[in-house]
C-alpha positions as CSV (number, residue, x, y, z in Angstrom):
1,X,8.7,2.6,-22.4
2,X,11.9,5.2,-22.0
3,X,11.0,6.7,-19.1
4,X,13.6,9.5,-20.9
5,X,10.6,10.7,-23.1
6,X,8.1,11.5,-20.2
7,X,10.6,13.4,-18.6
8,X,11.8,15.2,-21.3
9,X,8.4,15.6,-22.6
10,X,7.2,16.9,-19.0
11,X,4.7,18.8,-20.1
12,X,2.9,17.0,-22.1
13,X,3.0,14.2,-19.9
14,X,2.1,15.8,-16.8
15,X,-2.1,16.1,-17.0
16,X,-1.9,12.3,-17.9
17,X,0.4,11.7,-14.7
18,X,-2.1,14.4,-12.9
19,X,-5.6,12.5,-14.3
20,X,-3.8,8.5,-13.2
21,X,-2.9,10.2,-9.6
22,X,-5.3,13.3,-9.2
23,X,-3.6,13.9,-5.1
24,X,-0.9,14.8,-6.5
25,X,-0.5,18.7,-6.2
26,X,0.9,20.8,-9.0
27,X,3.6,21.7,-6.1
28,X,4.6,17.9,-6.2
29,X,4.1,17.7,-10.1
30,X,6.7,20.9,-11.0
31,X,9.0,18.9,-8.0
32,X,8.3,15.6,-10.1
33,X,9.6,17.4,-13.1
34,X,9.3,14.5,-15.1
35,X,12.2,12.3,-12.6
36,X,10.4,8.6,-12.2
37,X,12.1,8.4,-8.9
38,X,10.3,11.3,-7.8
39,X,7.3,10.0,-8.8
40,X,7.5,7.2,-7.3
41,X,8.0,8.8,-4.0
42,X,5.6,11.3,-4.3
43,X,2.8,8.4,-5.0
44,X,4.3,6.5,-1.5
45,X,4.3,10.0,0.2
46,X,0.9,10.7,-1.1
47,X,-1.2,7.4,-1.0
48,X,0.4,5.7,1.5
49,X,1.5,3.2,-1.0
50,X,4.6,0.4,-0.2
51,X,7.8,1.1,-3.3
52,X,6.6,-1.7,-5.1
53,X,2.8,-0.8,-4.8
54,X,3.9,2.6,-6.6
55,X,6.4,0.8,-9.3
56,X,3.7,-1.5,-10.6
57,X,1.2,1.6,-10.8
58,X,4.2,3.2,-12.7
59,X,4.7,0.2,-14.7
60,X,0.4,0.0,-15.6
61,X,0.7,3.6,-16.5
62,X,3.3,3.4,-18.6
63,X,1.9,0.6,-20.3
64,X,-1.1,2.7,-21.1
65,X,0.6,5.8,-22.6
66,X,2.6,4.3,-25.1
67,X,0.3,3.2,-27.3
């Protein structure tokens, strides 16, 4: 998957990215903006998770909404 779509698609994406990682605040979602990078370091921040750990959740998620 482009990662390109989700963030220019943002909004739409963002209650699927908010139901996969509910700790995520809507402060960190509007930072998120739709930037995987972000992501990614709002999941470590957030769940205590390693880079990788987030990546591969990032990776299952994305595998999900592209069908």
């Amino acid at each position: 998957m482009n990662w390109n779509i989700v963030e220019g698609n943002w909004k739409q994406y963002k209650g699927k990215v908010k139901a996969q990682w509910r700790s995520l605040t809507e402060e960190q979602l509007d930072l998120i903006a739709g930037k995987r990078v972000e992501l990614v370091d709002s999941i470590q921040e957030t769940y205590g998770t390693s880079k990788d750990e987030a990546e591969a959740q990032i990776k299952r998620f994305e595998e999900r909404i592209k069908d």
